[in-house]
Backbone bond lengths (Angstrom), bond angles and torsions (degrees), N, CA, C in turn:
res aa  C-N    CA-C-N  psi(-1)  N-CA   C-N-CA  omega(-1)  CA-C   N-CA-C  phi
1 X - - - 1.463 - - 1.516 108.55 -
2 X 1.511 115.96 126.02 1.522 99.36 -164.91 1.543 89.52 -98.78
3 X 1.421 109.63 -169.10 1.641 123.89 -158.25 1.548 112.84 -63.65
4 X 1.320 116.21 -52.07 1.423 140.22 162.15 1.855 107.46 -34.19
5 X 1.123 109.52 -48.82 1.375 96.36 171.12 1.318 127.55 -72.90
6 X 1.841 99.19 -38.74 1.656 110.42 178.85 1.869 96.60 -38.41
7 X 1.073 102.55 -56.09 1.824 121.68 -152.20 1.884 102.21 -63.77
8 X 1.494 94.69 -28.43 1.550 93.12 168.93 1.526 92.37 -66.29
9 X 1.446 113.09 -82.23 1.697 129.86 -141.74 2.015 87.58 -40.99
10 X 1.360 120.72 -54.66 1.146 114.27 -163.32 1.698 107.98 -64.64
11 X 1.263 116.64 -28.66 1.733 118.74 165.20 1.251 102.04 -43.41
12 X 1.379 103.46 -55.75 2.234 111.62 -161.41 1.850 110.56 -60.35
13 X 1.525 92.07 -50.86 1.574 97.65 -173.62 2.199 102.42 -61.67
14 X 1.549 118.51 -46.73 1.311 107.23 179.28 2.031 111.69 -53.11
15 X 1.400 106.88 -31.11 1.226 91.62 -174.82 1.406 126.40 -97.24
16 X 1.265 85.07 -11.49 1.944 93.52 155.39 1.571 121.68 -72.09
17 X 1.376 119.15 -47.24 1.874 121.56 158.28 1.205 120.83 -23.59
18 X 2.229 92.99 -71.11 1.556 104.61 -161.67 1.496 115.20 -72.09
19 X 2.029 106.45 -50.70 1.470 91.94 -168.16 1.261 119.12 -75.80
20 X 1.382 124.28 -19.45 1.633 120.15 170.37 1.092 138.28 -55.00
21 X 1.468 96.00 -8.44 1.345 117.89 179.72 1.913 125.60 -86.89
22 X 1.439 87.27 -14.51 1.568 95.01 174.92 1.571 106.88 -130.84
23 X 1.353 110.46 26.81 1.472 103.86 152.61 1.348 109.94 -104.77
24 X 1.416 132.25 6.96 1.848 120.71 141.04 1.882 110.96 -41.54
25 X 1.739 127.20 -51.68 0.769 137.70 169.77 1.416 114.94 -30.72
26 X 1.563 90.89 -85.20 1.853 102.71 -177.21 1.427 107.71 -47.27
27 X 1.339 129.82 -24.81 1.524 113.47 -162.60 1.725 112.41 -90.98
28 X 1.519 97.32 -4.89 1.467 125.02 -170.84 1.395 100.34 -84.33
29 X 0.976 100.23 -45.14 1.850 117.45 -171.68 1.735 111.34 -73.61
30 X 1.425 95.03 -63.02 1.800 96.79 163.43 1.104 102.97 -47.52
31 X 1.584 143.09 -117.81 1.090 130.24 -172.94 1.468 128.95 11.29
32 X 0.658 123.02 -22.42 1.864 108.79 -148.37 1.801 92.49 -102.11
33 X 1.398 117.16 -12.74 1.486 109.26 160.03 1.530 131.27 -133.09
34 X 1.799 102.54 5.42 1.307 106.42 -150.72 2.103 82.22 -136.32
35 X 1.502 113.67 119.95 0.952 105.72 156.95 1.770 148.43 -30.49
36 X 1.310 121.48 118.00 1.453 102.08 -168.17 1.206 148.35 -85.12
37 X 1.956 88.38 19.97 1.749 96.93 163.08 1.564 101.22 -91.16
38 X 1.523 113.52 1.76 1.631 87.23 -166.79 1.707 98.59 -111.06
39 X 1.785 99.07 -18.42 1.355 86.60 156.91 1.827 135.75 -61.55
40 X 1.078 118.30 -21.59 1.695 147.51 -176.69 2.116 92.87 -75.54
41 X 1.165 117.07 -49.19 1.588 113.89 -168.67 1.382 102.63 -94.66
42 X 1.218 123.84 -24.61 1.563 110.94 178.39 2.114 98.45 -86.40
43 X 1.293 114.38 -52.23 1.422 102.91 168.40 1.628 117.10 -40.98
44 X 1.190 125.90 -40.40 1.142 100.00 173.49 1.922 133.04 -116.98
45 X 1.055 80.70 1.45 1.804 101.94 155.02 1.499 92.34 -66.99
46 X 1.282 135.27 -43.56 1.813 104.28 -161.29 1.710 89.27 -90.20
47 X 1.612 126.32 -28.41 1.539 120.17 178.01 1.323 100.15 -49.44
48 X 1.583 119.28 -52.50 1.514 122.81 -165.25 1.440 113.79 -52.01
49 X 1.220 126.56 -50.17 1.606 132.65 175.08 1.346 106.63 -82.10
50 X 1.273 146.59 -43.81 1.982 111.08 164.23 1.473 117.14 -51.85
51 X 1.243 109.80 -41.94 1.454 112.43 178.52 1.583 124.58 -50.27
52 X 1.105 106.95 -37.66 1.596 150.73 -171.77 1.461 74.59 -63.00
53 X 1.429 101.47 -78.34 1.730 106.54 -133.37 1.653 102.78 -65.68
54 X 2.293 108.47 -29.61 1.266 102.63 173.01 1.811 122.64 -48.33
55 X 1.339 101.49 -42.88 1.945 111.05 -178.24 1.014 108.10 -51.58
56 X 1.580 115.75 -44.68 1.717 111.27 -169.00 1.526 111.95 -67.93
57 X 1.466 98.32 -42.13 1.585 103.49 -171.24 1.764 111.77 -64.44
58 X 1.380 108.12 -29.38 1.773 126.41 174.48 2.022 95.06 -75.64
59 X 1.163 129.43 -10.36 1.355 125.02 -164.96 1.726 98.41 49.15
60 X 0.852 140.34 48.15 1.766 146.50 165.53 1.333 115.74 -73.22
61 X 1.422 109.76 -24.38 1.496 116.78 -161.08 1.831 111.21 -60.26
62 X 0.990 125.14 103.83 1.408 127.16 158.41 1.451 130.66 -144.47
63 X 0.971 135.84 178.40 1.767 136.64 -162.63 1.578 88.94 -87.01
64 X 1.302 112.74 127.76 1.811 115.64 158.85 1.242 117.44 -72.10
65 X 1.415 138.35 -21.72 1.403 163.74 -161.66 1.543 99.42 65.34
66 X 1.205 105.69 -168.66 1.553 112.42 -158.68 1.569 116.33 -93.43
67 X 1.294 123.97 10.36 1.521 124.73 173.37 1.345 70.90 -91.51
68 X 1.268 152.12 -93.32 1.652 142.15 -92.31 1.669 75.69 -94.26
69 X 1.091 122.78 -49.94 1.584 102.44 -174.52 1.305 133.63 -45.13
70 X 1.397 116.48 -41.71 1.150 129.62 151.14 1.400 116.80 -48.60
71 X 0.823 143.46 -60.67 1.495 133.40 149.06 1.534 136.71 -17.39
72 X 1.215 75.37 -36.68 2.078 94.00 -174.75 1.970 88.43 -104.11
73 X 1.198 125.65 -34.39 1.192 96.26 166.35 1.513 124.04 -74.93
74 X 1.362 125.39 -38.38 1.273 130.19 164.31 2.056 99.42 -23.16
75 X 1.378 103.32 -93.78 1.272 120.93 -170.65 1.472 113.60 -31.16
76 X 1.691 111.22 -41.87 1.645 104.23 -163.11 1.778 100.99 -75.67
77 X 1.590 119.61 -26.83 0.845 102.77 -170.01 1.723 106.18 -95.06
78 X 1.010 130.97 -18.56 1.723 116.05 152.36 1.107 110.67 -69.15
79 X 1.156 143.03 -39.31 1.971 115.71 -175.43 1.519 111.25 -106.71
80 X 1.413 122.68 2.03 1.421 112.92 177.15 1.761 103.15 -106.50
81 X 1.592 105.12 -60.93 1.656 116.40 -172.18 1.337 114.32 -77.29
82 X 1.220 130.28 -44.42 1.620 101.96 168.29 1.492 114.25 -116.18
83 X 2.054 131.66 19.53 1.024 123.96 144.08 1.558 109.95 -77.21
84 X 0.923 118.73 -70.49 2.006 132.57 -172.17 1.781 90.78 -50.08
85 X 1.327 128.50 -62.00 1.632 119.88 -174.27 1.622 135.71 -48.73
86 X 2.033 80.01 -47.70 1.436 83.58 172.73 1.697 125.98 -84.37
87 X 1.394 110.96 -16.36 1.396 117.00 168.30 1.725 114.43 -59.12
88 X 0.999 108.53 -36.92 1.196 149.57 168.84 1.947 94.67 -31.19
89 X 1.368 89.24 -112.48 1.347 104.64 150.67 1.367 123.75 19.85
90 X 1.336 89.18 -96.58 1.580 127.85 168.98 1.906 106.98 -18.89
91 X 1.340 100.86 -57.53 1.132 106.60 -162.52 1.558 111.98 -69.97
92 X 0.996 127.02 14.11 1.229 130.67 -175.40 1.735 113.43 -84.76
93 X 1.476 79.67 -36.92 2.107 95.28 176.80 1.448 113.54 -128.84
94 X 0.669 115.46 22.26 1.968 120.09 -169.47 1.969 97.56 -110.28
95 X 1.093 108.16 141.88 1.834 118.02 174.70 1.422 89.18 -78.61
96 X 1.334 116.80 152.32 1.970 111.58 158.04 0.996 114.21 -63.06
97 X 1.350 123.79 -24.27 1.329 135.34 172.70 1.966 115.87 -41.94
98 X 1.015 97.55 -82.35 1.149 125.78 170.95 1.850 110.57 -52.93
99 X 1.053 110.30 -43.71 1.714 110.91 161.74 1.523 130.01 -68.04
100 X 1.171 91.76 -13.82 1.643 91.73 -175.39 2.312 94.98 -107.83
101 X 1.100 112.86 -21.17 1.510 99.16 174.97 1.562 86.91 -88.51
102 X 1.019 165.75 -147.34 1.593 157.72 -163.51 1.598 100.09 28.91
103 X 0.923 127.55 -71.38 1.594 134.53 -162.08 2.018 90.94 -57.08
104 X 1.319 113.75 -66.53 1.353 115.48 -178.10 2.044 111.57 -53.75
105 X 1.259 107.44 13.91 1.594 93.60 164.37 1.754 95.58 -100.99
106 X 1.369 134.92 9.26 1.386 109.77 178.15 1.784 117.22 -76.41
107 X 1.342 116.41 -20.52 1.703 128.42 162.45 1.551 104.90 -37.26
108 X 1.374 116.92 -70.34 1.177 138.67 -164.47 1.860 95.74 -66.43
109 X 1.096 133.41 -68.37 1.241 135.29 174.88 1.227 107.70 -25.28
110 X 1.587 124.07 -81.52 1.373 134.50 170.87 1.002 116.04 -14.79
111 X 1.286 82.52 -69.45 2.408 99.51 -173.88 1.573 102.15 -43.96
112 X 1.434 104.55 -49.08 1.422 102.32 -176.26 1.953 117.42 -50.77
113 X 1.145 95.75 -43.79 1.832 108.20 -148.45 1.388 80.82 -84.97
114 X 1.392 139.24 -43.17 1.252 130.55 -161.26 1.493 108.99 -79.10
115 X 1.202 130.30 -32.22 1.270 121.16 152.73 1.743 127.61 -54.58
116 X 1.234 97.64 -38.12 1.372 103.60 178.85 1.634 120.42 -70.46
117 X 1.152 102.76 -26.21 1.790 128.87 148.87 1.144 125.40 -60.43
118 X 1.522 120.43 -42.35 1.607 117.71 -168.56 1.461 120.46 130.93
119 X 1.356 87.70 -21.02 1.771 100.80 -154.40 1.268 105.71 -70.07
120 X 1.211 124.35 -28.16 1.341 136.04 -149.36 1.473 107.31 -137.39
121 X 1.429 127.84 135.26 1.210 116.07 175.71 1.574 96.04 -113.96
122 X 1.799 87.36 166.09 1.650 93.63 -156.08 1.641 114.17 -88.21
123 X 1.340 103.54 71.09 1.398 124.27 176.65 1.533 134.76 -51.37
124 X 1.019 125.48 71.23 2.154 116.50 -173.98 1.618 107.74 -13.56
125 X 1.678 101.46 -43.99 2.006 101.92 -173.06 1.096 101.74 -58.52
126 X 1.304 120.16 -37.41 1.233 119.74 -151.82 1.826 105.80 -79.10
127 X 1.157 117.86 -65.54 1.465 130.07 154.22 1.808 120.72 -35.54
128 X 1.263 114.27 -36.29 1.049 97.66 163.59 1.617 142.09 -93.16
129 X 1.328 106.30 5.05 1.228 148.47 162.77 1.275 129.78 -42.65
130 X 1.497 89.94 -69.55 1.756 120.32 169.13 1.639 112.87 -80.49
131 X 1.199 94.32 -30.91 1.514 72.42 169.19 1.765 124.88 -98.84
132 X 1.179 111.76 -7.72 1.069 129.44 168.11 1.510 127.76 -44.36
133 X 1.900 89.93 -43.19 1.515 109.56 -167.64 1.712 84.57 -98.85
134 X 0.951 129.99 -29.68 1.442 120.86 -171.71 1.663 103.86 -71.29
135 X 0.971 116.92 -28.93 1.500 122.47 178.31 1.680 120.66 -60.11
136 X 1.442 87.77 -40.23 1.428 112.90 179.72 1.645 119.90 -69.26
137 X 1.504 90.99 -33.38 1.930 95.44 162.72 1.204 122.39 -88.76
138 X 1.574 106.52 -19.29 1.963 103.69 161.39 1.080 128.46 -46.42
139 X 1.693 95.96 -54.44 1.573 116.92 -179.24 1.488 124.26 -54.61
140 X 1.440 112.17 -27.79 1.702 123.57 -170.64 1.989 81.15 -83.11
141 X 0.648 137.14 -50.64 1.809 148.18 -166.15 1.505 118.01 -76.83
142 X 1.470 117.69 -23.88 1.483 128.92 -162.18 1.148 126.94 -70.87
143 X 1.782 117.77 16.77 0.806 142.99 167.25 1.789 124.90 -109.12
144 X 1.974 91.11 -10.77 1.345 77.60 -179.57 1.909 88.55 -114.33
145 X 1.190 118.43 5.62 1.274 116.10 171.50 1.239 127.33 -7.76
146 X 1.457 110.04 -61.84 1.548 124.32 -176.02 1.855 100.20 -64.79
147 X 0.648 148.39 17.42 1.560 143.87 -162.92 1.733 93.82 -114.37
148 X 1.420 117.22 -21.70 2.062 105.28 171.97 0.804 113.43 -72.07
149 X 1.694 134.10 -22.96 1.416 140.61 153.73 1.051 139.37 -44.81
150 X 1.592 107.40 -15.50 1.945 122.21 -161.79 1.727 95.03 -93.30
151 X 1.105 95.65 115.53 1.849 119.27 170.12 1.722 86.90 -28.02
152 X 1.394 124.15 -60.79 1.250 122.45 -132.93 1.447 102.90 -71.64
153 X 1.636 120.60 -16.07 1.443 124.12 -178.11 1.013 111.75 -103.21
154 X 1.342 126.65 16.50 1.744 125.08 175.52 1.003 99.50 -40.49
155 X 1.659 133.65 -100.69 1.096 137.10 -159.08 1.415 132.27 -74.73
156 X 1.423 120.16 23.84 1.032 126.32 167.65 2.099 98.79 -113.07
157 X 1.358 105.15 1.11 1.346 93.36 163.46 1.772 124.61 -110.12
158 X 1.719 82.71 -20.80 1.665 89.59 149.83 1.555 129.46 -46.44
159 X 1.420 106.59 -50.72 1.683 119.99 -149.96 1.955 84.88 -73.91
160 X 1.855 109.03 -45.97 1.489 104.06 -173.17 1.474 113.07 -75.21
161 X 1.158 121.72 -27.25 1.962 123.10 156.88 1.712 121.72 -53.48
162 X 1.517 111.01 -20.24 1.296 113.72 -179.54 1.345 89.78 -89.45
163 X 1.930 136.43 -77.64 1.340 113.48 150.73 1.234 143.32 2.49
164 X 0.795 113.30 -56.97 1.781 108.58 -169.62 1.709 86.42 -86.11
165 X 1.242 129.85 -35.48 1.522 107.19 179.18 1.614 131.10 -68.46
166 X 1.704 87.00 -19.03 1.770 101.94 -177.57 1.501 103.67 -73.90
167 X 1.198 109.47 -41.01 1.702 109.35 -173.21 1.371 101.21 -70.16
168 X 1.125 127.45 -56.40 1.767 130.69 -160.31 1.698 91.90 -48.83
169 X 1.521 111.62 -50.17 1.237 100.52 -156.21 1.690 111.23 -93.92
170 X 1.483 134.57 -3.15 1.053 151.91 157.74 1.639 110.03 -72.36
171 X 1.311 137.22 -18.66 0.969 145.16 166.21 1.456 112.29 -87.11
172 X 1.068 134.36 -36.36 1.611 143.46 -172.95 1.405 92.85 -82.52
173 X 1.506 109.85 -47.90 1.386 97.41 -174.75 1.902 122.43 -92.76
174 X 1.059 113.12 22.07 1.303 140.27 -147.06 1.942 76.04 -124.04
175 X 1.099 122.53 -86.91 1.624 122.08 168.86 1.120 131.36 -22.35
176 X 1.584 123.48 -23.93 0.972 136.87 179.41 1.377 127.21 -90.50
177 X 1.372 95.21 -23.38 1.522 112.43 177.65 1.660 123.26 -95.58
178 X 1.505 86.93 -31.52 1.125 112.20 -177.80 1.707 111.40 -33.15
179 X 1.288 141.22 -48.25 1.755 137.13 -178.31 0.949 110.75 -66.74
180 X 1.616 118.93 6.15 1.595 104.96 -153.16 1.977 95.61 -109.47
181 X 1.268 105.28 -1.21 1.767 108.50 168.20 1.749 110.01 -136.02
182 X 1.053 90.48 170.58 1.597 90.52 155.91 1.825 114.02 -154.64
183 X 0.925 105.70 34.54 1.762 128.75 164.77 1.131 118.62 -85.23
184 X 1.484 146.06 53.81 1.367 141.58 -103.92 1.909 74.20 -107.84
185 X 1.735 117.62 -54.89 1.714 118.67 170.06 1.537 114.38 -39.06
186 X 1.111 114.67 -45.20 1.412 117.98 -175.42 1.183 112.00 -61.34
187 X 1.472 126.41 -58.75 1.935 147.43 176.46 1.576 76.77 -48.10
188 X 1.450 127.79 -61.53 1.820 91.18 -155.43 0.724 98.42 -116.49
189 X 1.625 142.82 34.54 2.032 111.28 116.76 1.173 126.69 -63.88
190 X 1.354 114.46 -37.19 1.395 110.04 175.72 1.959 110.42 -67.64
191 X 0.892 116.41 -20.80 1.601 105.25 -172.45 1.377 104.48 -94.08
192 X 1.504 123.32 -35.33 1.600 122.71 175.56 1.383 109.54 -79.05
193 X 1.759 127.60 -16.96 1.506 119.99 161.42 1.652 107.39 -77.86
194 X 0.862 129.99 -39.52 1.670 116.65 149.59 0.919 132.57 -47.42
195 X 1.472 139.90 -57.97 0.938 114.67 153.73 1.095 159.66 -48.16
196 X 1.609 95.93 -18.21 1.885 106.91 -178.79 1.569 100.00 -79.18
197 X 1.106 136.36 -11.18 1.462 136.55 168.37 1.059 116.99 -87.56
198 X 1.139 130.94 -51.98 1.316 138.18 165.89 1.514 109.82 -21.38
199 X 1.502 105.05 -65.88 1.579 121.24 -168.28 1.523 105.37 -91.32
200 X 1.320 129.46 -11.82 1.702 124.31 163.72 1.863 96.12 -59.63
201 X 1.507 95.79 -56.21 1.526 88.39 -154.71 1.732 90.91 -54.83
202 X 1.148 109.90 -55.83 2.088 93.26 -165.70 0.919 119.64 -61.57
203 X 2.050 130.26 -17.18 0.945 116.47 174.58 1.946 117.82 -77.59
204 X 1.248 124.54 -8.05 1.310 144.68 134.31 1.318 116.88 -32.82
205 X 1.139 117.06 -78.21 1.427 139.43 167.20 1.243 115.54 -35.47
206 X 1.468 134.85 -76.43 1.045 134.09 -161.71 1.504 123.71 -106.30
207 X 1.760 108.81 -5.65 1.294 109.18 171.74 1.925 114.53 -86.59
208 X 1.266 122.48 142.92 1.448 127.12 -149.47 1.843 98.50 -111.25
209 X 1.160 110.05 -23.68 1.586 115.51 -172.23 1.828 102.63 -127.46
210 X 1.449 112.59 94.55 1.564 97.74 179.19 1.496 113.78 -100.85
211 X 1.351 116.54 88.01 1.570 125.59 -159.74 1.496 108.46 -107.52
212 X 1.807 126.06 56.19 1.141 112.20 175.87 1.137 141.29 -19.17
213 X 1.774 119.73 -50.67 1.394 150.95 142.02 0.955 80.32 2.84
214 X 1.537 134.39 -131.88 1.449 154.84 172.84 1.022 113.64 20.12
215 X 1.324 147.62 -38.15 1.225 146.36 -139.03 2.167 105.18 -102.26
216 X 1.038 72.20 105.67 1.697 66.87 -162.09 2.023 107.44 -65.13
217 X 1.062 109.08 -161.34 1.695 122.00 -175.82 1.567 86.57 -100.09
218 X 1.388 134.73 -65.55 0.939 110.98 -168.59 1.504 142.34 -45.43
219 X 1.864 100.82 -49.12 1.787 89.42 151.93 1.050 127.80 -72.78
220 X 1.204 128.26 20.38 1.942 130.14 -168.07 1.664 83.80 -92.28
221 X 1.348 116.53 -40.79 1.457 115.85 -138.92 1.870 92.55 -102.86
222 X 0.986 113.54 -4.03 1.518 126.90 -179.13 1.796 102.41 -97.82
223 X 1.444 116.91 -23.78 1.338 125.84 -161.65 1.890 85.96 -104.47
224 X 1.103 137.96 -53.91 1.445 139.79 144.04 1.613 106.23 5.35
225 X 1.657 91.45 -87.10 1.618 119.27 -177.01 1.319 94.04 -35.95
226 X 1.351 112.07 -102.91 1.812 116.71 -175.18 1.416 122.02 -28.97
227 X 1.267 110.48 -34.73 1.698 93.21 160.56 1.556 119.35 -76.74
228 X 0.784 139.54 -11.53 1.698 153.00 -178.55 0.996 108.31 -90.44
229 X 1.819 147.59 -67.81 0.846 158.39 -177.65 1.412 125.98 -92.90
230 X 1.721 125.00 -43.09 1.434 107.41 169.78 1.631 101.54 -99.48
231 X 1.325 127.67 25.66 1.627 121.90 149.03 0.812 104.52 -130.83
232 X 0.932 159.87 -37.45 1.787 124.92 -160.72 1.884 111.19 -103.24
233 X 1.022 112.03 -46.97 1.566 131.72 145.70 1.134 82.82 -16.14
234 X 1.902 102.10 -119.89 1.310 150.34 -127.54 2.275 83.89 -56.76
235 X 1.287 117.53 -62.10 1.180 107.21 -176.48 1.545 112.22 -67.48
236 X 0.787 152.17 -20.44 1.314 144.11 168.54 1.457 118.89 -62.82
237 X 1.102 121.58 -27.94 1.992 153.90 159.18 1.355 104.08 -69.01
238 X 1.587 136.44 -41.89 0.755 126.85 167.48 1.391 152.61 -88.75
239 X 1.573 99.48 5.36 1.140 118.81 -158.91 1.886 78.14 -123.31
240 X 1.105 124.54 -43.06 1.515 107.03 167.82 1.164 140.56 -56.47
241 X 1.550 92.96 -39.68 1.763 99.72 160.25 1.563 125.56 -58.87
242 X 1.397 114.27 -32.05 1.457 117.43 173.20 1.384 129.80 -40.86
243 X 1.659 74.81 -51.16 2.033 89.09 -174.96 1.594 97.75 -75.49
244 X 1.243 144.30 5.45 1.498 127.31 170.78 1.473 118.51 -131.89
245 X 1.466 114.04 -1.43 1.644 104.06 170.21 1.680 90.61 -152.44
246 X 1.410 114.82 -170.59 1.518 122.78 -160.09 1.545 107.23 -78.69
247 X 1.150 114.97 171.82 1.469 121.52 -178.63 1.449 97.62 -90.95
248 X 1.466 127.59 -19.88 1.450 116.50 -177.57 1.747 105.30 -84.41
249 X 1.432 93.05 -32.98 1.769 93.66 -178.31 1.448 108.41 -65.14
250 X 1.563 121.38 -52.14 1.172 115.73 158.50 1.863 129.31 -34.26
251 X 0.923 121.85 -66.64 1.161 152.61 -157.39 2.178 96.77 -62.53
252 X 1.130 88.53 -53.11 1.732 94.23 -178.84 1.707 122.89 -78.89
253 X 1.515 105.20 5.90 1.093 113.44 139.14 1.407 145.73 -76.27
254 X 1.684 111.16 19.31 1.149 159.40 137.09 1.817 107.71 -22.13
255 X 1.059 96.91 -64.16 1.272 117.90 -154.18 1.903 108.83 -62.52
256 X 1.819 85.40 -51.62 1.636 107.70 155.35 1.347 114.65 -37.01
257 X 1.474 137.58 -69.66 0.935 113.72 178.29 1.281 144.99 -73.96
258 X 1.890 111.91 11.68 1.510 110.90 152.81 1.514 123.65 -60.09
259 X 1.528 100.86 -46.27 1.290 101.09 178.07 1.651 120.51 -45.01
260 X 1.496 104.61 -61.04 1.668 114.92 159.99 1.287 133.81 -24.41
261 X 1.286 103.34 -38.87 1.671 135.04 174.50 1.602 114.96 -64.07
262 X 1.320 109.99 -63.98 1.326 124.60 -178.77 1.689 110.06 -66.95
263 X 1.492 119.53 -25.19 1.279 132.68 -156.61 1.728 110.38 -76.34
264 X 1.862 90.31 -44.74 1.085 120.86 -162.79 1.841 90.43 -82.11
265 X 1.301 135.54 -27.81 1.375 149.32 -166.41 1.580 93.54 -89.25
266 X 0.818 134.25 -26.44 1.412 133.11 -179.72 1.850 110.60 -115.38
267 X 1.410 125.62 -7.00 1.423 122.53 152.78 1.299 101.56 -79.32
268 X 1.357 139.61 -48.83 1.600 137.19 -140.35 1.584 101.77 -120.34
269 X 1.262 123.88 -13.14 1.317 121.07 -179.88 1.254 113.25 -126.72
270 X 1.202 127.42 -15.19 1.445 130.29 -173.53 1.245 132.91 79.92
271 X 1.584 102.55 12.44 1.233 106.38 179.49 1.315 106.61 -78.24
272 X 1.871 93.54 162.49 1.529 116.43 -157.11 2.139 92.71 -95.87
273 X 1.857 85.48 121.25 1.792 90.80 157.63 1.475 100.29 -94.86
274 X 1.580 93.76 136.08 1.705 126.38 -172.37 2.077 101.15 -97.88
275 X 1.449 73.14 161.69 1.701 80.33 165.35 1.553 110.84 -62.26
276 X 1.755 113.59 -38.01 1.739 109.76 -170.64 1.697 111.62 -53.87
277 X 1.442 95.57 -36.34 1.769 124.29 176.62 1.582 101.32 -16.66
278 X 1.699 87.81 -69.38 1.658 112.90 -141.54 1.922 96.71 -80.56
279 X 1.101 92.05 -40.65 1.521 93.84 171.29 1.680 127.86 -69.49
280 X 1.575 106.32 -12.57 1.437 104.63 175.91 1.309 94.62 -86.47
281 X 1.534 116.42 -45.73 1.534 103.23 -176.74 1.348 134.56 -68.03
282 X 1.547 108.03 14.05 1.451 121.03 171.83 1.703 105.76 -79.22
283 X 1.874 100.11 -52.33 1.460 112.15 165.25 1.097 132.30 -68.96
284 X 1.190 135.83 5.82 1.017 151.63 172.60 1.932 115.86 -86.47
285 X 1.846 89.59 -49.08 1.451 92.21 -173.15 1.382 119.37 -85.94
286 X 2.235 102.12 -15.98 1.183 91.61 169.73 1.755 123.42 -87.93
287 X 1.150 121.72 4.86 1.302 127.44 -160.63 2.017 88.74 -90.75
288 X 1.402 118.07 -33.16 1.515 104.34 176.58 1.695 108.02 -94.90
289 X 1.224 104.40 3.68 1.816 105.37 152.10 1.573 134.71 -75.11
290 X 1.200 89.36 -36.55 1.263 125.16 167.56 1.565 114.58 -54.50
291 X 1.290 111.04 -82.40 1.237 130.06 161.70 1.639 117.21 -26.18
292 X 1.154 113.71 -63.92 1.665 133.27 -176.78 1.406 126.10 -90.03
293 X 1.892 116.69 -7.84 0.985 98.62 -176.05 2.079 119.99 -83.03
294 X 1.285 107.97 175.48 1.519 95.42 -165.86 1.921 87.68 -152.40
295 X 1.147 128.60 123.64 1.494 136.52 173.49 1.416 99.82 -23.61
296 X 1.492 99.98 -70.09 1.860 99.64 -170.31 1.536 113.95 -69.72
């Protein structure tokens, strides 16, 4: 791999950390007037047409035939429709608090399934890694611990447990497929134009009050963001990184975006970084050292 690529892959992995890390925000913000199946179909209805418009402008546009579609439907609907929906969801009753230590077991998931796949051999570094850094997002949270217990978040920890299972396993299986193209624009028009149907029809389906009215600019312009930045960005970074290092190494940059999370909670909200803060983010940064480091 010559240097030029390193300098990509290391572009992809910073913008998978940083910006994923503040679409907990945006998805907080959408929500708060705009249903969250329709936040899920308008985010990626607007991913679907830049993406779109990148292929056309590359002339890329052609039929994959129907194995690779299946493939790309497999994938869009574990990491877009019921990871991106049900997180989604989620956010309607969940603290960020509490979403981001839940959200940080998908490292550990991966690690799990991808061994159980092949992908991964069953490494101590590797395991102690993930949990290392997972410890490290307890610790920033370990005060709101007791809050998975509260009746009142049942099902908003359901909707992010169905999430976090769609991604873990849309990503493992997303790795697997991964050698078999290298059209990385092409793979996600076709998977974000699936998905945006997918989730029109349920957001049809399952939303009970359709009151455009309501829907203010501010989540319009937060639902904007997340289609721009945690899709088309953030997946295009992520789907590059796949094809050149592990889905767990990928994946436990997870952890990164608590920090991001809390950072962004204390620029825009004023919340207070603590001593526990600074010390998770020690564990935090060493658990993806851990994970990633290599002699050479």
């Amino acid at each position: 791999m010559n240097s030029q690529t390193d300098y990509k892959l290391l572009l992809s992995l910073a913008v998978i950390a940083i910006v994923w890390g503040t679409t907990y925000l945006g998805i907080r913000v959408a929500v708060e007037s705009i249903p969250p199946w329709f936040v899920t179909t308008i985010r990626q209805g607007i991913a679907t047409i830049i993406v779109g418009s990148i292929v056309w402008y590359h002339k890329q546009f052609t039929w994959i035939g129907f194995k690779n579609l299946k493939h790309h439907v497999i994938a869009a609907v574990l990491m877009i429709v019921i990871a991106n929906g049900f997180t989604t969801m989620s956010e309607q009753t969940l603290p960020s608090g509490l979403t981001s230590i839940l959200s940080a077991l998908c490292p550990l998931v991966i690690f799990i399934g991808s061994v159980l796949v092949g992908l991964q051999k069953l490494k101590l570094k590797g395991f102690i890694g993930v949990i290392v850094g997972f410890l490290g997002v307890v610790f920033i949270f370990k005060d709101g611990l007791g809050d998975i217990l509260d009746p009142n978040y049942k099902t908003g920890i359901l909707f992010l447990s169905i999430g976090i299972l769609g991604w873990s396993s849309g990503v493992v299986y997303t790795k697997i497929h991964t050698h078999k193209t290298n059209t990385i624009a092409l793979d996600l028009f076709y998977q974000f134009l699936i998905s945006a149907i997918i989730q029109c029809a349920l957001a049809f389906t399952f939303t009970e009050n359709i009151n455009v009215h309501t829907w203010t600019a501010k989540s319009f312009y937060a639902v904007v963001y997340l289609a721009i930045f945690g899709s088309v960005i953030t997946f295009f970074s992520y789907h590059y990184a796949l094809k050149r290092v592990t889905a767990v190494q990928v994946s436990i940059l997870s952890y990164v975006n608590t920090i991001i999370a809390v950072f962004l909670g204390w620029l825009l909200l004023d919340e207070v970084i603590t001593t526990d803060f600074i010390i998770a983010t020690i564990l935090i940064i060493a658990g993806v050292f851990i994970t990633n480091y290599k002699k050479n």
